[in-house]
C-alpha positions as CSV (number, residue, x, y, z in Angstrom):
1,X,0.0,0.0,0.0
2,X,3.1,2.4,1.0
3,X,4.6,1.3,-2.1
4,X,1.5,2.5,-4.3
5,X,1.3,5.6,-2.8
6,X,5.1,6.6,-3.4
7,X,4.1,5.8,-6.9
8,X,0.8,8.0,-7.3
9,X,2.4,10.6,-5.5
10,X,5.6,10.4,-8.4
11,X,3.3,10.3,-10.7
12,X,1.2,13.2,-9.5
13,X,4.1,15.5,-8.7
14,X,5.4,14.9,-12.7
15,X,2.3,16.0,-14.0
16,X,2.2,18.8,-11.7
17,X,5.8,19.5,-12.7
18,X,4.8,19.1,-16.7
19,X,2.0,21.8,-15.8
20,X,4.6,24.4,-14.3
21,X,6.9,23.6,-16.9
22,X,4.1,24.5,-20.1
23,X,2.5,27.6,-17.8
24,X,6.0,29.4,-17.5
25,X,7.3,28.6,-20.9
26,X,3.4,29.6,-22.1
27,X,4.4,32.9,-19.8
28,X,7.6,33.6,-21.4
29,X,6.6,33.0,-25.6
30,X,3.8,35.8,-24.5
31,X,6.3,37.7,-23.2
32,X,8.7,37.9,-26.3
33,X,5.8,38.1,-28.9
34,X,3.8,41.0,-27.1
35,X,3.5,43.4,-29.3
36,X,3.8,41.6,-32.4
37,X,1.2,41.7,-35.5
38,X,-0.1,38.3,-36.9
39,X,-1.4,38.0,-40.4
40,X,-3.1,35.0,-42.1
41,X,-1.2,33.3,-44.6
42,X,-2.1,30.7,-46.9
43,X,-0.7,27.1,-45.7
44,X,-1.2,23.3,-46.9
45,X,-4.4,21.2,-45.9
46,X,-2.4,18.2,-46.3
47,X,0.6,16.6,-48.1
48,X,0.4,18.5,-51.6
49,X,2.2,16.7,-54.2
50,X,3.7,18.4,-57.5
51,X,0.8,18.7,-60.2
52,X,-1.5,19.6,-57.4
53,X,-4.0,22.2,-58.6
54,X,-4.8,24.2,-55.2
55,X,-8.6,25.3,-54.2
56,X,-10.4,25.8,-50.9
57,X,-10.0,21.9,-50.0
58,X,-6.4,21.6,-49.9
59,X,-5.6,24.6,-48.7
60,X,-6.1,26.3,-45.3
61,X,-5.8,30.0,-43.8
62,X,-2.7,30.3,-40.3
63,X,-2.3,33.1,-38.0
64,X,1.9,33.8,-38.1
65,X,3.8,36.4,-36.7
66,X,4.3,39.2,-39.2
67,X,7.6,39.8,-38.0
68,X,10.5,38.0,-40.6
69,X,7.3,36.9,-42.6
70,X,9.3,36.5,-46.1
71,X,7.7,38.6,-49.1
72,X,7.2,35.5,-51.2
73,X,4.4,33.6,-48.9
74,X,1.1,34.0,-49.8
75,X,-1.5,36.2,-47.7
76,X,-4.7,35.4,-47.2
77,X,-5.5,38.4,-49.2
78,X,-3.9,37.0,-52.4
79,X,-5.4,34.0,-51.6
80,X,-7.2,33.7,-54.8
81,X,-4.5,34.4,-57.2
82,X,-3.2,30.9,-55.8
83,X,-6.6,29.6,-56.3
84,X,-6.7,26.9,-59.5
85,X,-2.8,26.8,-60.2
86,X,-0.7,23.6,-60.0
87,X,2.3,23.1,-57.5
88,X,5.8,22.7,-59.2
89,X,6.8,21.8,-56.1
90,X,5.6,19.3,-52.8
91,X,4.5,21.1,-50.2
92,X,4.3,19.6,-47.0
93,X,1.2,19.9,-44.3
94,X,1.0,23.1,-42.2
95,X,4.0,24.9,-44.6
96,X,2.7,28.0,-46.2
97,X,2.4,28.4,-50.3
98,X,4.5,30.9,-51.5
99,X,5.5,32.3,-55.1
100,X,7.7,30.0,-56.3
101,X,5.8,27.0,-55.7
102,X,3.4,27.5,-58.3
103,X,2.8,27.8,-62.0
104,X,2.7,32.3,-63.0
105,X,1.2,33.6,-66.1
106,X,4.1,36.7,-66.3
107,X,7.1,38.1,-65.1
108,X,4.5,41.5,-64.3
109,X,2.3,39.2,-62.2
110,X,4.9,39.1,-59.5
111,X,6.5,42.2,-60.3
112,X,9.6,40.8,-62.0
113,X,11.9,37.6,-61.7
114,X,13.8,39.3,-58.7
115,X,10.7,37.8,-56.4
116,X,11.3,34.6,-57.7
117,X,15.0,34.4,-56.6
118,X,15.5,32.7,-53.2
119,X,17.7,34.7,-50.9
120,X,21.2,34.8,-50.8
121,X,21.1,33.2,-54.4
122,X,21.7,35.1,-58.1
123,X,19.5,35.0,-61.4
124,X,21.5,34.3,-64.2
125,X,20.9,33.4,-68.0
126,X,22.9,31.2,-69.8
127,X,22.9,30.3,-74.0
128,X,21.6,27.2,-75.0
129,X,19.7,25.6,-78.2
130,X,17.8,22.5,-79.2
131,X,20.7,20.4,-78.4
132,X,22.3,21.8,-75.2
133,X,18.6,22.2,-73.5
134,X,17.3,18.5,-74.1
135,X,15.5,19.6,-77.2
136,X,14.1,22.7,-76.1
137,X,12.0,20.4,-73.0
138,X,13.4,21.9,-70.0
139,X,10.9,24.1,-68.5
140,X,10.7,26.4,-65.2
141,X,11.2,24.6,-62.0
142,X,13.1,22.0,-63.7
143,X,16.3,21.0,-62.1
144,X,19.5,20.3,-63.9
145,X,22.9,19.4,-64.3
146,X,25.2,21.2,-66.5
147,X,27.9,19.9,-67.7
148,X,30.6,22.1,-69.8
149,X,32.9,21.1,-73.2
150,X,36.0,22.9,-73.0
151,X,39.2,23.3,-76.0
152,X,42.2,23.4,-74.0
153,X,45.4,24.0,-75.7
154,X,46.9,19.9,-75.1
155,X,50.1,20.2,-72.2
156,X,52.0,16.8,-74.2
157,X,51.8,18.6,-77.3
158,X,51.7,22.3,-77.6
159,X,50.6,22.3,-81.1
160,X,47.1,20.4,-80.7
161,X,44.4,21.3,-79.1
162,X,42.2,18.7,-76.3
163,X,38.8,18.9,-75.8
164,X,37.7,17.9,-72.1
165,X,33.7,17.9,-70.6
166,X,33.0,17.5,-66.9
167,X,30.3,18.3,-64.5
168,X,30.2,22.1,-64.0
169,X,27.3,22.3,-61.2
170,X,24.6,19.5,-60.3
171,X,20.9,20.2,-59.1
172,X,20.8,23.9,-60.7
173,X,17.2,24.8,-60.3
174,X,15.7,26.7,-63.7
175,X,13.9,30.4,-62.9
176,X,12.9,31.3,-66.5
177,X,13.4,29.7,-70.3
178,X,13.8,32.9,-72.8
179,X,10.7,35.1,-71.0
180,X,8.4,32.4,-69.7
181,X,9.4,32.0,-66.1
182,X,7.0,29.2,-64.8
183,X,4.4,26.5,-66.4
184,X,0.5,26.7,-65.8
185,X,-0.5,23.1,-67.1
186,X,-4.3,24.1,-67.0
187,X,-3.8,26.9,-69.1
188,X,-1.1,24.7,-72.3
189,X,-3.2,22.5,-74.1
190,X,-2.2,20.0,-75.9
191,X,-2.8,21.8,-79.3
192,X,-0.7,24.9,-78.0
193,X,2.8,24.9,-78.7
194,X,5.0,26.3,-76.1
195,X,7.6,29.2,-77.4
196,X,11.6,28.0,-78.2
197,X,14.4,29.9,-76.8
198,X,17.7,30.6,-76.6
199,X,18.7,31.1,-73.2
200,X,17.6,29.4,-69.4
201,X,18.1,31.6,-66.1
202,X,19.2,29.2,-63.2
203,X,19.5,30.2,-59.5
204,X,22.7,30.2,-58.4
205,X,25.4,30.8,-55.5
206,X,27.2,34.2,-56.6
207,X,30.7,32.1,-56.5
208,X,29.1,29.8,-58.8
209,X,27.7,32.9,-61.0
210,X,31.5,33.2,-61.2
211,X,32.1,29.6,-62.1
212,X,30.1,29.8,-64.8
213,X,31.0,33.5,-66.1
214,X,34.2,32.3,-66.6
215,X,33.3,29.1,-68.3
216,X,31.1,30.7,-70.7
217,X,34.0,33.1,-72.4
218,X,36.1,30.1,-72.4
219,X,36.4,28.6,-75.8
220,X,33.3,25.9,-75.3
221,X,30.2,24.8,-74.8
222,X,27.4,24.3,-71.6
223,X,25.1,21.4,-72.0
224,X,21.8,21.1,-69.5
225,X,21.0,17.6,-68.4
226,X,17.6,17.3,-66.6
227,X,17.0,15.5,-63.8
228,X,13.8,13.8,-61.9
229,X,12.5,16.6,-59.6
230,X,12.6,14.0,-56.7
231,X,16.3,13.2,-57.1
232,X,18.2,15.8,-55.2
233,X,21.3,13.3,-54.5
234,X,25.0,14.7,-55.4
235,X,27.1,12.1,-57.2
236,X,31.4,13.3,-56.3
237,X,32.9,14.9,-59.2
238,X,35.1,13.1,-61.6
239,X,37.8,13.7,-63.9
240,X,37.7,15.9,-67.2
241,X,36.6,13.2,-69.8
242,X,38.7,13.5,-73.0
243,X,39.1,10.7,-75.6
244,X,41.1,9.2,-74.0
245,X,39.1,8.7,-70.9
246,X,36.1,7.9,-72.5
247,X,37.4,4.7,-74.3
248,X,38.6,3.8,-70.4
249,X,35.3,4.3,-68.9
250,X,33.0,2.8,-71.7
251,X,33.3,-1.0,-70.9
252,X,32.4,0.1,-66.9
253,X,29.1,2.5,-68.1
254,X,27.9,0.0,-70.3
255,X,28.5,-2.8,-67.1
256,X,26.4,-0.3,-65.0
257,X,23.7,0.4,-67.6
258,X,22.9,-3.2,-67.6
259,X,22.4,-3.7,-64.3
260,X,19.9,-0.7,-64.3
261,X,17.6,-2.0,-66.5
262,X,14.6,-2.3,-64.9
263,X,14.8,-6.2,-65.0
264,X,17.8,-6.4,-63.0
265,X,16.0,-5.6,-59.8
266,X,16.7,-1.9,-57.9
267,X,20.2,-0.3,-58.4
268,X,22.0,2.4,-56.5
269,X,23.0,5.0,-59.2
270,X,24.8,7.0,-57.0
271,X,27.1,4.4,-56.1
272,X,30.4,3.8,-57.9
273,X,31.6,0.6,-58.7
């Protein structure tokens, strides 16, 4: 009987404890955010996947404080210029949508691309064609890798010239291709052909705005790979491929080709052999 009272009065004094505990730190949030405007903001319903076309279902109205709120999250105010666009990326439960998530019609409908560059991060157009921009199919919100084919005078012999490519950057997210800075699949129908273009603005690091400044008046040429926007992996950077290379590394690609196909059972791509 002593026994079971030691025990309920344990158990008593740690709930009593747990209540303190929430009342002061309750006490002391008040304290910092007195004073302090909240605003309602749009925010997820639920797990929103990419493709998802937002309306009143999925999508829910949060108090937040106003203070540090970032310019690109959408207020309940705009809330209906979010209304019927598609999500170009996930959004999870209880996040707020903001700008770039969706699909725009214009570069005037958000006042220009600056709102769609993420902080501490540059816009910057590169060239590309047909060829370098996976026949003209990369699109806004895309992610890619870009690799760069450079003309290097060859060290062995003076006289010749060697053509290298390697990975420049990996997982480059795209802003804008020529004008058209994000895709609204309700409003493309099939019948509608989307514009071509010459260049792609990417988001980048200023260092790597640098990177590839140089790269692009250096004798050569800046291919776009796209990537699956779920794959946000890193593979470690490997040697300049020149001819020489290539006829090295051919017998181990086509070994690791193979056992990707999809009949060979699941395959780490990332992983070296």
């Amino acid at each position: 009987m002593k026994q079971k009272m030691v025990l309920i009065l344990a158990v008593g004094m740690g709930i009593l404890a747990f209540v303190l505990t929430h009342l002061y730190l309750k006490a002391e949030l008040n304290k910092l955010t007195a004073g302090l405007r909240k605003v309602p903001v749009v925010v997820a319903r639920e797990d929103l996947r990419i493709g998802t076309v937002l309306d009143s279902s999925n999508t829910a109205a949060l108090e937040v404080f106003e203070n540090g709120l970032s310019p690109r999250v959408f207020k309940l105010e705009d809330r209906n210029r979010a209304m019927g666009r598609s999500l170009n990326f996930p959004v999870k439960k209880g996040e707020p949508i903001m700008w770039h998530h969706l699909g725009v019609k214009s570069l005037t409908e958000l006042g220009g691309l600056a709102d769609l560059v993420p902080s501490g991060m540059r816009a910057m157009s590169i060239p590309v064609s047909t060829e370098t921009a996976v026949s003209g199919l990369i699109r806004p919100n895309d992610r890619v890798d870009i690799l760069g084919t450079f003309s290097f005078i060859d060290q062995a012999n003076p006289e010749e010239m060697e053509t290298v490519t390697f990975t420049v950057l990996q997982d480059v997210t795209v802003l804008a291709t020529g004008q058209e800075t994000a895709r609204v699949e309700l409003e493309i129908s099939s019948t509608r052909r989307r514009g071509s273009y010459n260049t792609v603005t990417i988001s980048v690091f200023p260092e790597e705005a640098e990177l590839l400044a140089f790269a692009m008046n250096v004798k050569g040429t800046l291919t776009l790979t796209l990537r699956d926007p779920e794959d946000n992996g890193i593979l470690d950077q490997t040697p300049p491929l020149n001819f020489q290379a290539l006829q090295r590394e051919l017998p181990r690609l086509n070994q690791r080709r193979q056992r990707a196909r999809p009949d060979s059972g699941p395959v780490n791509l990332l992983q070296r052999p």
